[in-house]
Structure formats: C-alpha cells, structure tokens
LOPARO-884320 format. One line per field, with one value per residue (C-alpha): residue number from 1; residue in one letter; x negated, y negated, z. Coordinates in Angstrom, 2 decimals, m for minus. Each point is the difference from the previous one (the first is absolute). Example, Ala and Ser with C-alpha at 12.3 -4.5 7.8 and 13.67 -1.06 7.14 Angstrom:
// residues 2
resi <- c(1/2)
resn <- c(A/S)
X <- c(m12.30/m1.37)
Y <- c(4.50/m3.44)
Z <- c(7.80/m0.66)
This chain:
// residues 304
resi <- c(1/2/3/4/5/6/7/8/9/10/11/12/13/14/15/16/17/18/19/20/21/22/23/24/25/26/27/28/29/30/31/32/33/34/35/36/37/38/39/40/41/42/43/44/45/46/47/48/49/50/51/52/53/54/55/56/57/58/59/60/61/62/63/64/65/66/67/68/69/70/71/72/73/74/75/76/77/78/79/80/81/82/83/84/85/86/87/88/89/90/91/92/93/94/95/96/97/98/99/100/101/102/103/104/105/106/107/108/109/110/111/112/113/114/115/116/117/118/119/120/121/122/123/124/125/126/127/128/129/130/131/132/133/134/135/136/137/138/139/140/141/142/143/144/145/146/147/148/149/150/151/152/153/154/155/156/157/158/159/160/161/162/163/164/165/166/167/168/169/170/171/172/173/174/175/176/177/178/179/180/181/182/183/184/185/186/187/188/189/190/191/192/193/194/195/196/197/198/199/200/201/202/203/204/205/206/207/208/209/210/211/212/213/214/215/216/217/218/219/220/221/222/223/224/225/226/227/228/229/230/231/232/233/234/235/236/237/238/239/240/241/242/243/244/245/246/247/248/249/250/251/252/253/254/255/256/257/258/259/260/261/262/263/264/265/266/267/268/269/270/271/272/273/274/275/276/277/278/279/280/281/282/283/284/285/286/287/288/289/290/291/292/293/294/295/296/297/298/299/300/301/302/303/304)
resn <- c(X/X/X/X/X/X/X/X/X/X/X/X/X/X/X/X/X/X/X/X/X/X/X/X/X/X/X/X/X/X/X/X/X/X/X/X/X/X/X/X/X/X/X/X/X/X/X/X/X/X/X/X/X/X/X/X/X/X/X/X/X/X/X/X/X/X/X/X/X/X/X/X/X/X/X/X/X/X/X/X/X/X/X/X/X/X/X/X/X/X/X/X/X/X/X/X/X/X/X/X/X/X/X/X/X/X/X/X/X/X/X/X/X/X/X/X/X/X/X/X/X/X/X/X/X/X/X/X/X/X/X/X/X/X/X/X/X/X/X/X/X/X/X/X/X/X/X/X/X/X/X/X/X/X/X/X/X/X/X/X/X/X/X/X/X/X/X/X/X/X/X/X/X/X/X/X/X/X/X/X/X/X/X/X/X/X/X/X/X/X/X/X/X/X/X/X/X/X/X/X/X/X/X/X/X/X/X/X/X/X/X/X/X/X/X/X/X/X/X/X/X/X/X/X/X/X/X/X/X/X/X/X/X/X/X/X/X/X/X/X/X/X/X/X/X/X/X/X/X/X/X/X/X/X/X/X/X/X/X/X/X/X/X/X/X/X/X/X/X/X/X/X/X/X/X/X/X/X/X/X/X/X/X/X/X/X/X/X/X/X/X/X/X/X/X/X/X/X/X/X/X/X/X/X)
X <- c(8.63/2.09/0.03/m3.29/m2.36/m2.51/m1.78/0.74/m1.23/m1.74/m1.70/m0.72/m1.58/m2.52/m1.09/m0.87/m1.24/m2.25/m2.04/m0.38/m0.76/m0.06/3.07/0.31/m0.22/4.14/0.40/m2.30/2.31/3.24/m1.74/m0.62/3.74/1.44/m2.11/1.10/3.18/0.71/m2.22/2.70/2.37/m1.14/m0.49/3.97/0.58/m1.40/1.82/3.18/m0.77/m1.35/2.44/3.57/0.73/3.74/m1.95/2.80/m0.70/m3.28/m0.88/m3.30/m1.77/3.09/m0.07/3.19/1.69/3.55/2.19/m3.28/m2.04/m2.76/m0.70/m2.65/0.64/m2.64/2.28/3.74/2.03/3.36/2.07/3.58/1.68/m2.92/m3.08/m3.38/m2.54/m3.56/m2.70/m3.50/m2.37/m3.66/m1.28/m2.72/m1.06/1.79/2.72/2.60/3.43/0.96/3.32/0.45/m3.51/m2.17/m3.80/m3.54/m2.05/m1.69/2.93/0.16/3.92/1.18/3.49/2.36/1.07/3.46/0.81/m0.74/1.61/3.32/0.27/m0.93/2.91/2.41/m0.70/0.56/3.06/1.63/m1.24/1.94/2.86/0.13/m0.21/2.67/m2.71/1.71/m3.16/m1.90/m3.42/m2.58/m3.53/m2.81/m3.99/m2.45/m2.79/m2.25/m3.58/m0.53/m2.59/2.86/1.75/2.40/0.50/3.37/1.34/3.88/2.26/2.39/m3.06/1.11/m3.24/m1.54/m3.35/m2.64/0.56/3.58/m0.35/0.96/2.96/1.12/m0.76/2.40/2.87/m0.06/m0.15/3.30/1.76/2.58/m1.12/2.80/m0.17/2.33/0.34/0.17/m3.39/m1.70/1.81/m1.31/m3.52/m0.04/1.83/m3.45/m2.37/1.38/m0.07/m3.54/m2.03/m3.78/m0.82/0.49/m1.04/m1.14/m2.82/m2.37/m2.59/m3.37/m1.21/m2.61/m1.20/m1.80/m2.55/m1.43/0.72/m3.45/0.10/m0.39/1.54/0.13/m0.37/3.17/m2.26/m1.88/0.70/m3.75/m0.34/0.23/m2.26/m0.05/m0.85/m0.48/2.86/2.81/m0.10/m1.36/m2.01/m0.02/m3.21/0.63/1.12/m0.41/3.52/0.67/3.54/1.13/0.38/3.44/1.05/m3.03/1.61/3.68/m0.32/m2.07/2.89/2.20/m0.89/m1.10/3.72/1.19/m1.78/0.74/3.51/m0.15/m2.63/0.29/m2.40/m2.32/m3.10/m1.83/1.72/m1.09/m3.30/m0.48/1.78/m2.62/m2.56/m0.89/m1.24/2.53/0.05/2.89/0.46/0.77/1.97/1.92/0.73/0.94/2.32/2.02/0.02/1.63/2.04/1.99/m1.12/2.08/m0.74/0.44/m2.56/m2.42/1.75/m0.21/m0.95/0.29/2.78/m0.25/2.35/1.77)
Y <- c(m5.77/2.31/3.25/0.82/m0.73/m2.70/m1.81/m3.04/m3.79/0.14/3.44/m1.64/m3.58/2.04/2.40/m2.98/m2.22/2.87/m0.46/m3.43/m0.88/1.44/1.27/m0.27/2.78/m0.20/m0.37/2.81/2.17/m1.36/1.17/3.30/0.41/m1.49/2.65/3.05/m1.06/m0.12/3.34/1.43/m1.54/1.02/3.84/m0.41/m1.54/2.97/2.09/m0.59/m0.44/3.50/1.56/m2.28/1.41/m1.44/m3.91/m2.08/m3.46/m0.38/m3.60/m1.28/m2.48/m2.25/m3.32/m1.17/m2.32/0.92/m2.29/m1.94/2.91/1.44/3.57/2.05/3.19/2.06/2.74/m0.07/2.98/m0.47/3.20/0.71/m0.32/m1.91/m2.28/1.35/m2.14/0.72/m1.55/2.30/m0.04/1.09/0.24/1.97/1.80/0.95/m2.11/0.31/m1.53/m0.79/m1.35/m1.23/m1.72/1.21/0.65/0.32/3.11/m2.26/m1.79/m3.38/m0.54/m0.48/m1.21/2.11/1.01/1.65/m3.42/m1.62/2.61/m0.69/m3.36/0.40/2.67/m2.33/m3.17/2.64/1.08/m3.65/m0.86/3.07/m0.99/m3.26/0.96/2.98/2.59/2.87/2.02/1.58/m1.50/1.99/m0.76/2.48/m0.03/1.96/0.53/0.67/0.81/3.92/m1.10/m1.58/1.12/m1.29/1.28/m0.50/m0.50/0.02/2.46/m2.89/m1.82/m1.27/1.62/2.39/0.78/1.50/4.02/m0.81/m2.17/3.33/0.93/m3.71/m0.46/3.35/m1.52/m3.10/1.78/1.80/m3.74/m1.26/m2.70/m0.32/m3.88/m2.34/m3.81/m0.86/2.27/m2.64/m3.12/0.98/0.29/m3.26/m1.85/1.32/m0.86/m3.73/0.07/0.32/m2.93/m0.79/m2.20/2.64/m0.43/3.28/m0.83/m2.82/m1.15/m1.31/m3.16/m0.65/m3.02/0.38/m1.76/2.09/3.58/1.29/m0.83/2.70/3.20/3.29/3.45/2.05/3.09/m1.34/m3.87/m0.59/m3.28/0.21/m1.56/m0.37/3.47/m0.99/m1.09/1.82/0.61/m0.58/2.34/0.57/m0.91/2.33/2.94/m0.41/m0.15/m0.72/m1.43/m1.86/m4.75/0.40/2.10/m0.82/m3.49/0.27/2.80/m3.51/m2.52/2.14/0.55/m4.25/m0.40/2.19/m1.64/m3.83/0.43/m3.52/m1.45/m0.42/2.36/m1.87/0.66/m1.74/1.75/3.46/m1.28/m1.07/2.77/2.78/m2.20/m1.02/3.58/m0.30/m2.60/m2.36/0.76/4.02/m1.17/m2.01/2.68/2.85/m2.44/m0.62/3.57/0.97/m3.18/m2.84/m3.26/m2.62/m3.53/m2.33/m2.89/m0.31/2.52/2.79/3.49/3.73/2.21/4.01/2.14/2.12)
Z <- c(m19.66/2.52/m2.18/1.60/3.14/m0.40/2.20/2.34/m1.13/3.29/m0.93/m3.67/1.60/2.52/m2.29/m2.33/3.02/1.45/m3.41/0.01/3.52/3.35/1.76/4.10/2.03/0.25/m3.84/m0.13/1.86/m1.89/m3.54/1.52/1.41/m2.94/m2.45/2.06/m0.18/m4.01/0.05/1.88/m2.12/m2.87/0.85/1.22/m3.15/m2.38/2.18/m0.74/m3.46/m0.21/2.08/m0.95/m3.20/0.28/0.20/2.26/0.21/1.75/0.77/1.71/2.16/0.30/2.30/1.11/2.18/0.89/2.50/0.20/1.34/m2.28/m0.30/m1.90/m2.10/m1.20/m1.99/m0.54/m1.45/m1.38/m0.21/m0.76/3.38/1.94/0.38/1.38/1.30/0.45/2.17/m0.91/2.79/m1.30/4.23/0.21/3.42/3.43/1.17/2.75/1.33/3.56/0.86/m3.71/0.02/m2.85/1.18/m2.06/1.72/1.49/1.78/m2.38/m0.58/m3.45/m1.09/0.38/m3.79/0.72/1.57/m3.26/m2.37/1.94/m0.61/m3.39/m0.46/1.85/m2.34/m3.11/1.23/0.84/m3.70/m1.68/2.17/m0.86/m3.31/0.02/m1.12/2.50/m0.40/3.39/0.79/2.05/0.73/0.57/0.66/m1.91/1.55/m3.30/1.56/0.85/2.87/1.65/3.32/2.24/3.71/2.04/m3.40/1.32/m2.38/m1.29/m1.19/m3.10/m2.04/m2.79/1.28/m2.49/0.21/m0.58/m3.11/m2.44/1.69/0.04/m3.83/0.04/1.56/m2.06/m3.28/1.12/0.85/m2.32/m2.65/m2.26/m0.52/m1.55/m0.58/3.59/0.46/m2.19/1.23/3.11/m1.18/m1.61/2.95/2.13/m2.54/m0.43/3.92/0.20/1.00/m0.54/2.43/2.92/3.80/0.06/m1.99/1.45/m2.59/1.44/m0.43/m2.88/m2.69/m2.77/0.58/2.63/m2.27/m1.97/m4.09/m2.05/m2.69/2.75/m0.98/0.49/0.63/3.13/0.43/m1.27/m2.50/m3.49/m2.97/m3.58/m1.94/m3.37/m2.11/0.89/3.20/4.23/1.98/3.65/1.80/2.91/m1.32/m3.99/m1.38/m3.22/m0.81/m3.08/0.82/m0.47/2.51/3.06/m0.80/m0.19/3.54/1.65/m1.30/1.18/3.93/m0.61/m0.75/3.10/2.04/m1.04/m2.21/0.34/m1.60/m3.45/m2.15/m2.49/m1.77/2.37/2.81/m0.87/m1.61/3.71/1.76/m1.98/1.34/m3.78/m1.31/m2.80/m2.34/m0.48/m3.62/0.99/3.02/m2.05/m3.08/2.67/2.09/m3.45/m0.77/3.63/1.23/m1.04/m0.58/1.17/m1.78/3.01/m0.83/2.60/1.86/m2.50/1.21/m0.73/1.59/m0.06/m1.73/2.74)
C-alpha cells in the first residue's frame, strides 16, 4: 500500500462520481487539483526509482495523526542517519511571495506550503522522539512541473524546483542507507500509524439512488452492451473487453464508493443497470470474492 504512490479515496470517489452523475463546479475543480497532484506524484515517484539505485526505505501517501494533530505525507525517505519528507507540488504557471504570502499571477493567495511542510516535519520529529528513533528529519518541496516559476522565492526556502531535480537525485544517491533493524521498526511503526479516515480528505456527499445504472467503458466512460457471448462492447467508442473484467472494474468502483452495502446478485444486477444477467453475475462474483453464508444477510466480499 505505501511502497508506491497511489491515489487519494477522494481522487478514486470523483473520478467514479464524474461518470455517473454530474459534479459541481467546486467538485469539478477538486478532481482537477486532485489529478495534477498524483501526476506529479507519480513522475517524483519514477524518479527516484530510476535514479535511487541504493532503494532506502521509501514510504508514500501516509495519513497520520500524532499528539492528536493529523498530517499528510506524500513521499517519505528513510536513510541511514535521517528521515526526508516530501510534499510534491505539480503548480503550473507564475507565482510569487510577498512577506511569506504565496500569490497566483494573478494575485489569488494560496496556502502557504512551507507553513504546512513545517508542521508536518515537527509532528515526525516528536513521533521519532517519542519513540527513541535518534534519526534527523527534514522536509523539502518539489516543485515537479517545468512550466513552473516562483518570484521572490527567499534563498532558505525549503525547495527543489524543477531545473534542479538532477542535481538533487545526485545528492541523494550519495546519502548513506545502510539500514538495520531499527530502519525497519521504524518503517512499520509509520505504516501502522497511518489512518484512513483522514481530515485532509473530505468526501462529497452522494446516494445511490441518484448515481446513473450501468457497465462504463474504461477507455472513454461511454456505456457498455452485450457483444456476443464472451464479451461487452462500448457504444461510444466500440471497445471490446471480455464480461469478466468490464464487470469486476464496475463492482469494483460500486464497492469504493458504498463499502458498506453488502454486494449481492441483485445488487450488481441493479448497479449494471441489468445488461448482465444474474446467472454470469453470479458465476464471476464466486470466481473473484468470498461468499459469506449469513442467511438472509448473505453477500459477496472481494479478495484484496
């Protein structure tokens, strides 16, 4: 789950709600924020898997609450003598500080991120402390987008900014990573920290009953039908995919977006607005979940 950057619940719900019905003008905005930010964080990811050949501990998209204050980590390195912390910005455009304020080109204030990456590096640090893990922790932004720049940047501005991303990747090939036990207690005291239900990441509002029925391309979000036999066709854009897997992708994003409904025949037969039988439903359910024999209350649960 951490070994790798994936994207937010909140990131995984729009996408899935923007197909189904339509999104406000605000949610609209969140998708497209929350999209540029895992492309930034995967390009930062590939990046230090291309240029790291020495592989410390690289953790990712953590949630935690420390001392009762949560904090958000998008990319966590853990090295020999010390803990680096990441926060990737993907900003795109002309922006500029004055007197610690942080500025669009067009003079819209944004949070101030070095504000944010502080707090996050002291919480780390009181949580190594605590747990007598004498190991360094500093925090930096990278500033992944080439069409990005930042005027009055001040010089102790915690940040890698994109022309410097090579030289950076240098210096942290050249850190120490000898690990040991305490390395990997470490890592697993972090990943048993990390919570799911985080305030960072409000989910809208939705019911079912108001979300359009139906199996959705994963070409071009066009609806599927039967195609002979073996397998559904895209009316939009003419995709041809085998039941199995235009089903199990649809009872999938049905289950991310209700994990707490219980998943039935009916439920999907309903939920793929009744363009695949019951009978295949039910022989592809067995084949990727577990059926749990509950009387009235029985239902299907995916593998993980």
């Amino acid at each position: 789950m951490f070994t790798k950057s994936i994207k937010s619940n909140r990131q995984r719900i729009l996408e899935i709600l923007n197909k189904r019905t339509n999104l406000t003008v605000e949610q609209q905005r969140a998708l497209t924020r929350q999209t540029a930010g895992y492309q930034g964080e995967q390009q930062f990811y590939k990046l230090l898997k291309e240029r790291i050949s020495h592989q410390p501990i690289a953790l990712y998209n953590l949630h935690l609450k420390i001392n009762g204050s949560e904090c958000q980590i998008d990319c966590l390195l853990i090295f020999q003598n010390e803990v680096i912390l990441f926060e990737v910005k993907n900003y795109e455009g002309n922006f500029l500080i004055e007197e610690e304020k942080w500025y669009t080109i067009a003079e819209q204030e944004i949070r101030n991120p070095v504000h944010q990456l502080h707090r996050t590096e002291l919480l780390v640090s009181q949580l190594l402390n605590k747990n007598n893990f004498p190991l360094k922790v500093t925090s930096l932004l990278i500033f992944i987008n080439p069409n990005f720049h930042l005027y009055n940047t001040p010089l102790e501005t915690p940040a890698v900014f994109y022309p410097q991303l090579n030289r950076y990747m240098e210096q942290l090939k050249n850190t120490p990573s000898r690990l040991n036990e305490s390395h990997h207690r470490l890592e697993k005291l972090l990943t048993s920290s990390h919570i799911t239900n985080s305030n960072f990441e409000s989910i809208p509002k939705y019911e079912y009953s108001s979300l359009k029925k139906g199996v959705i391309c994963a070409n071009c979000n066009g609806w599927m039908s039967e195609h002979g036999n073996k397998s559904m066709r895209c009316l939009l854009c003419s995709t041809i995919e085998p039941f199995e897997k235009s089903l199990m992708r649809n009872v999938k994003e049905f289950h991310t977006l209700f994990p707490d409904k219980k998943m039935t025949v009916p439920q999907i037969f309903d939920w793929t607005n009744h363009v695949i039988s019951k009978y295949r439903i039910r022989s592809i359910l067995k084949k990727h979940s577990t059926w749990i024999d509950a009387g009235k209350g029985s239902h299907y649960v995916l593998e993980k």
